[in-house]
C-alpha positions in Angstrom: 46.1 18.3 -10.9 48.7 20.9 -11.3 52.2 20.4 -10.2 53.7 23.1 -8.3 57.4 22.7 -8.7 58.7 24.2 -5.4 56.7 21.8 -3.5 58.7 19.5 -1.4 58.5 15.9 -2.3 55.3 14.1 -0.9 53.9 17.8 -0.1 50.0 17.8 -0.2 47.3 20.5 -0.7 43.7 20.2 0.4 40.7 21.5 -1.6 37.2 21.9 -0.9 34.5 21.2 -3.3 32.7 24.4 -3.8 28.3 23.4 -4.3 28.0 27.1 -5.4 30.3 26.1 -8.6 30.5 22.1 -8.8 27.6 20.8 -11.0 26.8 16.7 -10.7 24.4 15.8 -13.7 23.6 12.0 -14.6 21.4 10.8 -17.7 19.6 7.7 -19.0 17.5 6.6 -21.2 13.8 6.9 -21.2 11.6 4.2 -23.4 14.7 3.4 -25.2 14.0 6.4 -27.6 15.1 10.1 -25.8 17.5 10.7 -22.6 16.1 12.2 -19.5 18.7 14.5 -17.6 18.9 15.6 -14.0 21.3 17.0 -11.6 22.4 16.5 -7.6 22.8 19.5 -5.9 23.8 18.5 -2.3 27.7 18.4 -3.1 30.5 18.0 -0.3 33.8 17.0 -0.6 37.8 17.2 -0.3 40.3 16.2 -2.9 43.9 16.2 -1.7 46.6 16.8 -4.3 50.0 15.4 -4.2 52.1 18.1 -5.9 54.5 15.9 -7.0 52.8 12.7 -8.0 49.2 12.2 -9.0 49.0 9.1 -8.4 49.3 9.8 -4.4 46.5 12.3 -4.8 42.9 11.3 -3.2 39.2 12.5 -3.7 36.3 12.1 -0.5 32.8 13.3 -2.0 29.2 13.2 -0.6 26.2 13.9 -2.8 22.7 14.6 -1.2 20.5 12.1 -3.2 17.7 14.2 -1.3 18.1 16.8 -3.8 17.9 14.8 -6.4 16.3 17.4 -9.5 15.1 16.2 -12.9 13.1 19.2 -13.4 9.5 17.2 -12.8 8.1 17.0 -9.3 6.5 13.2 -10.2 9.6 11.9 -11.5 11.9 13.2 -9.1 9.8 11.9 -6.2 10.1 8.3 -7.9 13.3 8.7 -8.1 13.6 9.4 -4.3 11.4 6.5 -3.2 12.2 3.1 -2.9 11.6 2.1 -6.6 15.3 4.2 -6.9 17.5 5.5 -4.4 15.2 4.9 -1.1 16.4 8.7 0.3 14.6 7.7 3.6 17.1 5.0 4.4 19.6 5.7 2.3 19.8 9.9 1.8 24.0 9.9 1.1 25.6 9.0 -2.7 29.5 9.1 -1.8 32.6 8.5 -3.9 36.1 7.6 -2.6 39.1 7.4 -4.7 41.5 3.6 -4.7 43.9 4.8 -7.7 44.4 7.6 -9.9 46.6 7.1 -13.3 47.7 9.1 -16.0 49.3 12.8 -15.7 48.2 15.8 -14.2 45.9 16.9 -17.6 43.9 14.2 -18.1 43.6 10.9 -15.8 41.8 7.9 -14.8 39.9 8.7 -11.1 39.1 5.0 -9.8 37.3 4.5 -6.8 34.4 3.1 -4.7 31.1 4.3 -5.4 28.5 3.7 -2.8 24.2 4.0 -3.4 22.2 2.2 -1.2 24.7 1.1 0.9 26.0 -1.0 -2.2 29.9 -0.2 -3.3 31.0 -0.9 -6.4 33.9 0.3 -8.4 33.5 2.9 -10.6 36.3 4.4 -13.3 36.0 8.2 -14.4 37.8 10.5 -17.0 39.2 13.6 -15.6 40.7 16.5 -17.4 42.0 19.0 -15.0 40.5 22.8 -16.2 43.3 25.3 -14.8 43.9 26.7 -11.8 43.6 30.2 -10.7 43.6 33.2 -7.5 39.7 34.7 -7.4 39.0 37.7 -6.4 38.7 37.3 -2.8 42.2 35.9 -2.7 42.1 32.1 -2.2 42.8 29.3 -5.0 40.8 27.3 -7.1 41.1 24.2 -9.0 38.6 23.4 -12.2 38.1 19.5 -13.1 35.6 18.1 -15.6 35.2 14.5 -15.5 32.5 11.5 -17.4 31.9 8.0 -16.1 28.8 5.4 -16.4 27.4 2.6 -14.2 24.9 0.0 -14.5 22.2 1.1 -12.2 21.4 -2.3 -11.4 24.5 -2.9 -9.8 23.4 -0.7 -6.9 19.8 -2.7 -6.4 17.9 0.1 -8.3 16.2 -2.5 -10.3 12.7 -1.1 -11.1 11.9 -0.9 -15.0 8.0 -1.5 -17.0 8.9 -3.7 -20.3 7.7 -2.2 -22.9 5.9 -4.0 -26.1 8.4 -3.3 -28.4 11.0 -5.4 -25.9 12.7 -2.5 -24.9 12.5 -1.1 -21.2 10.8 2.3 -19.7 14.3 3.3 -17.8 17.8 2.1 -19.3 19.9 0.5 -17.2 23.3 2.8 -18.2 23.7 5.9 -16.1 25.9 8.5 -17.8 27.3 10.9 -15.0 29.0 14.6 -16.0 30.9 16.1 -13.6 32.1 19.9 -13.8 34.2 20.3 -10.1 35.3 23.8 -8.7 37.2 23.8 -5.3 38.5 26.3 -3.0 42.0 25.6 -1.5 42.2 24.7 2.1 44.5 26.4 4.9 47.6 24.4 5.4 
């Protein structure tokens, strides 16, 4: 989050995530042995910067667990039902920020991550990417961040155990963010 150094103290700027150019992939393992990949592609959100102090900065985001995307029809479609993420009842992933540390490169995002109407706390590392006008003159912000979760946390509990001992679906879910937003008017 870059600091802007004319910006009176407390000042805030609002930011809208951009779907076109914000890309929400998670991973996990498959029968222990290779990593299946897939992305969300229903993105909305807002992230408010404090120019002056990260800390007082805030992200709201809303992912579309409807469009869910592994690349497989079959899999996705489990994925969606209520072995997983139960999109009929349950069709909104969201993510809101409780505390933000380190500096404006590179920080730890903290907040409440919701599946299933199940919250739990989740931590991700965030390197801010730049800042820059595009060429229809409004501002954008770039952020890459990483986390994991226990997917069991969240009631998404189904898994086959295989012979060897191992499971079908691991249980760590490795998420890779790569965030573009367009700045709001004041």
């Amino acid at each position: 989050m870059t600091a802007v150094q004319t910006a009176p103290v407390g000042a805030k700027t609002v930011w809208k995530l951009d779907p076109a150019h914000t890309l929400v992939e998670f991973s996990a393992k498959h029968l222990m042995i290779s990593t299946v990949k897939g992305r969300i592609t229903g993105v909305d959100g807002i992230i408010r910067i404090n120019e002056n102090e990260v800390a007082n900065s805030s992200v709201e985001a809303t992912l579309d667990a409807r469009t869910l995307d592994t690349r497989i029809e079959p899999r996705d479609q489990h994925l969606r039902s209520a072995d997983f993420l139960d999109v009929e009842k349950f069709p909104a992933i969201t993510f809101r920020s409780t505390k933000i540390e380190g500096d404006e490169q590179n920080f730890k995002l903290t907040g409440d991550l919701t599946i299933r109407d199940i919250t739990r706390p989740i931590t991700l590392e965030v390197t801010f990417e730049g800042q820059t006008k595009d060429p229809w003159g409004g501002e954008r912000v770039g952020f890459s961040a990483t986390g994991k979760f226990d997917r069991r946390d969240y009631g998404l509990t189904w898994n086959v155990l295989l012979e060897s001992g191992g499971l079908t679906v691991g249980n760590d879910i490795k998420i890779s963010l790569e965030v573009e937003a367009i700045r709001q008017a004041e």
